[in-house]
N, CA, C and O of each residue as an XYZ file, in Angstrom:
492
protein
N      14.346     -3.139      0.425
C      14.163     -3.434     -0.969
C      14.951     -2.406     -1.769
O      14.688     -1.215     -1.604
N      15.786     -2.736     -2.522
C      16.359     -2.233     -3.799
C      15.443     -1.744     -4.847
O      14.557     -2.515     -5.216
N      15.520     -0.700     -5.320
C      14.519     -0.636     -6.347
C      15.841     -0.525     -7.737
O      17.047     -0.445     -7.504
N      15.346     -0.544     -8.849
C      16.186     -0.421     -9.953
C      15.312      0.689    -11.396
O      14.468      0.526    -12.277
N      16.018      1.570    -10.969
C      15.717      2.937    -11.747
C      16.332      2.930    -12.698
O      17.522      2.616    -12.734
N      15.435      3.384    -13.976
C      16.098      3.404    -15.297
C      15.796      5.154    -15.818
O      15.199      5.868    -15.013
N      16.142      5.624    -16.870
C      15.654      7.176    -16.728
C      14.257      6.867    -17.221
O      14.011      5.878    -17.911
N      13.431      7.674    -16.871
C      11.948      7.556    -16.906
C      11.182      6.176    -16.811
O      10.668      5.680    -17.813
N      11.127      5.595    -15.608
C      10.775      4.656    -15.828
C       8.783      4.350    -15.530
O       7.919      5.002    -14.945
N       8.782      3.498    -16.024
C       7.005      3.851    -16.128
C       6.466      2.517    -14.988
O       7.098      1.468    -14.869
N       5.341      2.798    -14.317
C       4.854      2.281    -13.451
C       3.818      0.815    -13.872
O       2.594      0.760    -13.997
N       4.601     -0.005    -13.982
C       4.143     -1.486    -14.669
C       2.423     -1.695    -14.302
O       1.997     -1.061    -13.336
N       1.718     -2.344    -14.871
C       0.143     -2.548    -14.219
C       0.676     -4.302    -14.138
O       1.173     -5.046    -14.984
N       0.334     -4.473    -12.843
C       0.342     -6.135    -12.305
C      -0.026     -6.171    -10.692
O      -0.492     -5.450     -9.809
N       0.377     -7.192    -10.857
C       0.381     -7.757     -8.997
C       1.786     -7.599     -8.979
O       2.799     -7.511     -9.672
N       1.286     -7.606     -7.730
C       2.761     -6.793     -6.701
C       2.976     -7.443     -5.197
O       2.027     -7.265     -4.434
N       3.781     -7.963     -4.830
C       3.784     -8.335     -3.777
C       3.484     -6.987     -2.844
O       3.322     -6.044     -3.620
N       3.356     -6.575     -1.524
C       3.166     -5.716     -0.650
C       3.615     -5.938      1.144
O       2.959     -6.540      1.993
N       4.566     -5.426      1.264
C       4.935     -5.549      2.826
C       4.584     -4.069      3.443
O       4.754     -3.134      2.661
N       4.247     -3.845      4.386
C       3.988     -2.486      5.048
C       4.938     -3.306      6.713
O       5.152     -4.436      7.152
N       5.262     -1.709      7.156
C       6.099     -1.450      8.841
C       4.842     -0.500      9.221
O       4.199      0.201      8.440
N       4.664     -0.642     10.540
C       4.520      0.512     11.205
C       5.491      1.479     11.472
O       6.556      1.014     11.877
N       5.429      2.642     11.366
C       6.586      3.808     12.055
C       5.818      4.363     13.059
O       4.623      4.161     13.274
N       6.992      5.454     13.977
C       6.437      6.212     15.007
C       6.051      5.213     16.137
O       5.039      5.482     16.784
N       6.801      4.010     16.461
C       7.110      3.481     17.407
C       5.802      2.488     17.341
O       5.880      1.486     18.052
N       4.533      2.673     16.512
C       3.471      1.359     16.674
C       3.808      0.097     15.749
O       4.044      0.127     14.541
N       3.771     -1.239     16.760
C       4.451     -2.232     16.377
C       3.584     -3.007     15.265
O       2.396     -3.108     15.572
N       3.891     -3.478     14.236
C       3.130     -4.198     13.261
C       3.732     -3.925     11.726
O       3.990     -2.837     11.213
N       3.854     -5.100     11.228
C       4.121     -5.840      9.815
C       2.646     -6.422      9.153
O       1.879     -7.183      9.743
N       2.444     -5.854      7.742
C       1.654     -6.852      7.355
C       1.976     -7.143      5.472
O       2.478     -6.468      4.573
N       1.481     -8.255      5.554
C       2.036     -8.747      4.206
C       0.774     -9.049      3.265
O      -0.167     -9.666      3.765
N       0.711     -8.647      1.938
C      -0.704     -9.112      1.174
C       0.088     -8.752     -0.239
O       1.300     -8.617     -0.411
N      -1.317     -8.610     -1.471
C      -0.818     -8.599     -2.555
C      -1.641     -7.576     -3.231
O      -2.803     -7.336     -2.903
N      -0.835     -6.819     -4.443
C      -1.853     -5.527     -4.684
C      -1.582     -5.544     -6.433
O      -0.496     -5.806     -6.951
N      -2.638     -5.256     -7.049
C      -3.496     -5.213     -8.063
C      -3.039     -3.388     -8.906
O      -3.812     -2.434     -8.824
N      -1.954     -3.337     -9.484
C      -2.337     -1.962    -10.064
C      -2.184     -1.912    -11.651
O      -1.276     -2.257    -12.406
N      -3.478     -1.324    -11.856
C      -3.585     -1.200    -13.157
C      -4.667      0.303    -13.947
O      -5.837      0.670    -13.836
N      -3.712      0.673    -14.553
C      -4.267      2.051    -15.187
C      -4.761      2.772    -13.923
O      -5.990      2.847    -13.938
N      -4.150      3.382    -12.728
C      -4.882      4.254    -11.613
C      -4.866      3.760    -10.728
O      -4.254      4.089     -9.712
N      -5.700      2.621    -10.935
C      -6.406      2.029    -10.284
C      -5.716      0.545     -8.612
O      -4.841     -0.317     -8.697
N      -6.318      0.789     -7.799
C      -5.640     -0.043     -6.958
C      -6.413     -1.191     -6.489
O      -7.374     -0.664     -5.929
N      -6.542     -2.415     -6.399
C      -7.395     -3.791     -5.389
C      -6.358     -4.631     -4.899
O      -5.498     -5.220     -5.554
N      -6.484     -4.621     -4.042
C      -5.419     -5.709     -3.105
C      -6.117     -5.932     -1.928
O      -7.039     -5.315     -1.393
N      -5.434     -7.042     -1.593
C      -5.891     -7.433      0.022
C      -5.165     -8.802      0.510
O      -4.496     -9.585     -0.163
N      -5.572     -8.858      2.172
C      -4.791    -10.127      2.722
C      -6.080    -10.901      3.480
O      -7.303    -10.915      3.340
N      -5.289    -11.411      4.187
C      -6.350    -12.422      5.048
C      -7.416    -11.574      6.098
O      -8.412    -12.077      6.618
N      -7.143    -10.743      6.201
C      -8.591     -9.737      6.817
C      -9.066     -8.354      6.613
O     -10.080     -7.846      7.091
N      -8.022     -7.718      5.687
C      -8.441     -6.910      4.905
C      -8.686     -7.038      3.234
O      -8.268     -7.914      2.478
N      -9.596     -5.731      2.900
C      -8.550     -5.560      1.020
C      -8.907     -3.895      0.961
O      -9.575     -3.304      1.810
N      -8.531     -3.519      0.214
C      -8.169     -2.426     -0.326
C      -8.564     -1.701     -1.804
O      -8.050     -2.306     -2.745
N      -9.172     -0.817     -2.101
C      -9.335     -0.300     -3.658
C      -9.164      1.433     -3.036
O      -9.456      2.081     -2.031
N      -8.336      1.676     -4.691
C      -8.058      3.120     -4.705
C      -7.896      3.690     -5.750
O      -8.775      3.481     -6.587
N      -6.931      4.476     -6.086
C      -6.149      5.296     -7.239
C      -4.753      5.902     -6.811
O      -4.325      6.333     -5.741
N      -4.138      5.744     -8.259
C      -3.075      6.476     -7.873
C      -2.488      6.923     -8.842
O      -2.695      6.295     -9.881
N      -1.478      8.223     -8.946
C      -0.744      8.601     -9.992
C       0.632      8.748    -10.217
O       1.255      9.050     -9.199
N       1.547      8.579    -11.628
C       2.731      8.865    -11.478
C       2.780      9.714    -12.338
O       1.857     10.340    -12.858
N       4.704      9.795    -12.649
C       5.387     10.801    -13.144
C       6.935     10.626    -12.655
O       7.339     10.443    -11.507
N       7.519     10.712    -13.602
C       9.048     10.946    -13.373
C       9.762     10.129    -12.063
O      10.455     10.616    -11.170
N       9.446      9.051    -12.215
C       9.884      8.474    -10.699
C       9.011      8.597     -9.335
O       9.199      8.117     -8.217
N       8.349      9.131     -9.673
C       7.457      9.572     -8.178
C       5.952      9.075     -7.935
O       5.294      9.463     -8.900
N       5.250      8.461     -7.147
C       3.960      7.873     -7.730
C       3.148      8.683     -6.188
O       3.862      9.314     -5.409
N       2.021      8.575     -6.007
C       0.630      9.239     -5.194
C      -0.413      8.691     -5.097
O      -0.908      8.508     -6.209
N      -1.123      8.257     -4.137
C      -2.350      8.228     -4.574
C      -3.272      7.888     -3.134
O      -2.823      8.185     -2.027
N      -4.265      7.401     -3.267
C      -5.069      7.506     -1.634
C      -6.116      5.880     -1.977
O      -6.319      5.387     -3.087
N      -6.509      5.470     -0.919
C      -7.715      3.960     -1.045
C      -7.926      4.084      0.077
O      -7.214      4.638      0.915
N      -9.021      3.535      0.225
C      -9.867      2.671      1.265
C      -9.656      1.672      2.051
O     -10.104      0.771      1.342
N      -9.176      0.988      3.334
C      -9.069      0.055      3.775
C     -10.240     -0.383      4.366
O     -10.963      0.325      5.068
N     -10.496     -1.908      4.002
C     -11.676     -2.311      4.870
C     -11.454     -3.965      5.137
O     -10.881     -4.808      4.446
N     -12.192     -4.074      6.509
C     -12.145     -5.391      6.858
C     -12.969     -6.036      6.451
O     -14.133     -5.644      6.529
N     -12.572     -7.547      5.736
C     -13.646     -8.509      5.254
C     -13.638     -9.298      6.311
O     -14.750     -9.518      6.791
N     -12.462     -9.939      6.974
C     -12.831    -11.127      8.300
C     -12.856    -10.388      9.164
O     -12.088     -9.426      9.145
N     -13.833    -10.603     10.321
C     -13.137    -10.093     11.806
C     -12.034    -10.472     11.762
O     -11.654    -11.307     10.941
N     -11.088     -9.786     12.882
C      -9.999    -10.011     13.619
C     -10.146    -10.536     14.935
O      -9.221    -10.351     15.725
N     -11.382    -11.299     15.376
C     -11.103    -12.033     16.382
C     -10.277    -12.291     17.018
O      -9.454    -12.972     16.405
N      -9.857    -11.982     18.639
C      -8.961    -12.397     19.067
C      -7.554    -11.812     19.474
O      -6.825    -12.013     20.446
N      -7.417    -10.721     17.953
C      -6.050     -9.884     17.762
C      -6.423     -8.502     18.095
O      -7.602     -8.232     18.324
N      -5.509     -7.614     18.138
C      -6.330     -6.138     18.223
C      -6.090     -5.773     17.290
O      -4.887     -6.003     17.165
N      -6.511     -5.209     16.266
C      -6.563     -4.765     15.030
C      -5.714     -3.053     15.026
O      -6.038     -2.035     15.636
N      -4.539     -3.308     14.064
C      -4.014     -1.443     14.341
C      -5.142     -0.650     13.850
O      -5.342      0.430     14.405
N      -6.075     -1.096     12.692
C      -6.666      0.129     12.309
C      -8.277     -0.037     13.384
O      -9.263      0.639     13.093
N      -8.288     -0.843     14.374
C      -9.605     -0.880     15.356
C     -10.773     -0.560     14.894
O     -11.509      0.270     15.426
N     -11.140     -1.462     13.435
C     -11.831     -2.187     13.098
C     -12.813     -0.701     12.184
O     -14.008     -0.600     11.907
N     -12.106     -0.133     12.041
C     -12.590      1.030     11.090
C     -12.230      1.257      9.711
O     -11.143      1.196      9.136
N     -12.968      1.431      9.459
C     -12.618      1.911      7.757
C     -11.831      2.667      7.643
O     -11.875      3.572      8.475
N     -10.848      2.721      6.723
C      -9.960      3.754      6.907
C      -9.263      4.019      5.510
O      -8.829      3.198      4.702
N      -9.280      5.368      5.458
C      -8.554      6.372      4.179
C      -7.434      6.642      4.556
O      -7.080      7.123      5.633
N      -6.497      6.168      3.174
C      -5.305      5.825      3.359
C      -4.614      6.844      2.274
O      -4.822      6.541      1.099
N      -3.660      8.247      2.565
C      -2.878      8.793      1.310
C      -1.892      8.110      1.226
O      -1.697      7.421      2.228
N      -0.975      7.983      0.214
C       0.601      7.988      0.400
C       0.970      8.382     -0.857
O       0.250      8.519     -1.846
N       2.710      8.634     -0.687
C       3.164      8.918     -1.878
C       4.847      8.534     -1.449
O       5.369      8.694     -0.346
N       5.648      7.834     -3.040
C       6.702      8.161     -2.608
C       7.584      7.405     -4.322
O       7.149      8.079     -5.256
N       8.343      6.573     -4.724
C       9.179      6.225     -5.729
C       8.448      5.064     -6.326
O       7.645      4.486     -5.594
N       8.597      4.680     -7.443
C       8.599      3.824     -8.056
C      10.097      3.211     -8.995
O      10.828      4.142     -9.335
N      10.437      2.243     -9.289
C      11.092      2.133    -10.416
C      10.503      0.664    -11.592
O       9.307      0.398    -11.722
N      11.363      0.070    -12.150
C      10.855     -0.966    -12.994
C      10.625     -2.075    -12.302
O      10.294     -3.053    -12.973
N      10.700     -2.196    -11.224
C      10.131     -3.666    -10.141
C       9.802     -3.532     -9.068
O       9.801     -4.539     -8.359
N       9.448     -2.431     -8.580
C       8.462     -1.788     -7.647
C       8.713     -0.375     -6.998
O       9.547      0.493     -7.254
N       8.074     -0.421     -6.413
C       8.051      1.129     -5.722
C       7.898      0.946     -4.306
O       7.472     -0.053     -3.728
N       8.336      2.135     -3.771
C       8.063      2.447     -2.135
C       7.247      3.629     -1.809
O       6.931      4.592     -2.508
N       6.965      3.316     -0.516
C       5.862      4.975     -0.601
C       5.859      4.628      1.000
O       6.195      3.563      1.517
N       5.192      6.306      1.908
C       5.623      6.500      3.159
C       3.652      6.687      3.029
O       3.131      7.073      1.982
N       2.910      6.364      4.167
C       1.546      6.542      3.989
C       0.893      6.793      5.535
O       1.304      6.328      6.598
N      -0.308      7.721      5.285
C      -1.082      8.514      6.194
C      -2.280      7.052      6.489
O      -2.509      6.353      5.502
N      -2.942      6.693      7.768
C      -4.293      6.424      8.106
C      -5.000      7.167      8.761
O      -4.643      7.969      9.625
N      -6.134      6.919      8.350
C      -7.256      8.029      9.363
C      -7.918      6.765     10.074
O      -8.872      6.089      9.688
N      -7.321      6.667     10.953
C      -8.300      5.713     11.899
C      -9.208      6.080     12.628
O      -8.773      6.047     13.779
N     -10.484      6.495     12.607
C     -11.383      6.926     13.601
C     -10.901      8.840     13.770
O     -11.061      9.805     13.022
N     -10.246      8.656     15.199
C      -9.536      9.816     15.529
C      -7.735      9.763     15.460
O      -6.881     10.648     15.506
N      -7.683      8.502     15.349
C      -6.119      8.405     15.436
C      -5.327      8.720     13.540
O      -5.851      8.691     12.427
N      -4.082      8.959     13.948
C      -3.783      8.934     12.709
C      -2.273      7.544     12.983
O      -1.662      7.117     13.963
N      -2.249      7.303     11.567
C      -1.640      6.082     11.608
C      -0.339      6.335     10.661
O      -0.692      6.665      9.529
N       1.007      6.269     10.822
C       2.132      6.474      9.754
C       2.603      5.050      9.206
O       2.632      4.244     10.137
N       2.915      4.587      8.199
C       3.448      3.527      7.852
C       4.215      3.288      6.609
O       3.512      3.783      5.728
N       5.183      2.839      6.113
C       6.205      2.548      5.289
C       5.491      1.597      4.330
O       4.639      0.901      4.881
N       5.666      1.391      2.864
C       4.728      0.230      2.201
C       6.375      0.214      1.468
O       7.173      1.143      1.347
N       6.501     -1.427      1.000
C       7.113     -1.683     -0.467
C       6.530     -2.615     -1.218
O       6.157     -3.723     -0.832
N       6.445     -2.147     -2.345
C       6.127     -3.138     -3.863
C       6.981     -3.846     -4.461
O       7.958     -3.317     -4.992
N       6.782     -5.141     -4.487
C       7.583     -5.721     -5.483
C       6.881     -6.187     -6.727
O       5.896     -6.865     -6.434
N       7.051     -6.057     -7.912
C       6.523     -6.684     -8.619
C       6.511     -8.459     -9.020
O       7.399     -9.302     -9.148
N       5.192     -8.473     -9.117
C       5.340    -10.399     -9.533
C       4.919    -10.549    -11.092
O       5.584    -10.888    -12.071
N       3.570    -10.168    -10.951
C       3.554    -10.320    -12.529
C       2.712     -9.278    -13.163
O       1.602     -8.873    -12.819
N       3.883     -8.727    -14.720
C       3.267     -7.574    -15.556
C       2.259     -7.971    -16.119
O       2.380     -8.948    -16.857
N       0.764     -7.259    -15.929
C      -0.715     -7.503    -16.449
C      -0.333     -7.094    -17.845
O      -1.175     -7.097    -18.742
């Protein structure tokens, strides 16, 4: 994803499309949609969702949420193995989304993963 930086650009409140990679060699893509407005974070997909906070400044955004499962995962093995899990990250924003590099606390494991935002629509 391209992002498109303007000087100071400010961190839109809408829905956002959301793709995440696994890094550090664990295999998995997942795709959902995320909710940011004033801080604040809610998103989710077909077996998770998500609420948090987060902050910017000068191009750069932060912030940490909660992952939790609403469906089982029946069937699949779940990367985060079916735990709740606190999520930091931090990394760019510009005027149609942002990217960010992010921490999981899975149980005992820790989890690395890549997120991008696209924006869909300004709240």
């Amino acid at each position: 994803m391209r992002l498109n930086f303007t000087a100071r650009p400010t961190m839109k409140n809408g829905l956002y499309s959301l793709r995440i990679e696994m890094l550090d060699g664990v295999q998995g893509v997942n795709t959902g949609v995320i909710m940011l407005r004033d801080g604040s974070i809610r998103g989710g997909d077909s077996i998770f969702y998500y609420v948090g906070s987060y902050s910017f400044a000068d191009g750069k955004w932060k912030g940490e949420l909660l992952n939790r499962e609403h469906v089982p995962s029946y069937g699949t093995r779940p990367v985060f193995g079916r735990h709740d899990v606190g999520i930091g990250f931090s990394g760019t924003y510009g005027e149609d989304g942002a990217e960010a590099e992010a921490t999981a606390l899975a149980g005992k494991q820790s989890i690395r993963f890549k997120a991008a935002l696209r924006l869909l629509v300004v709240d």
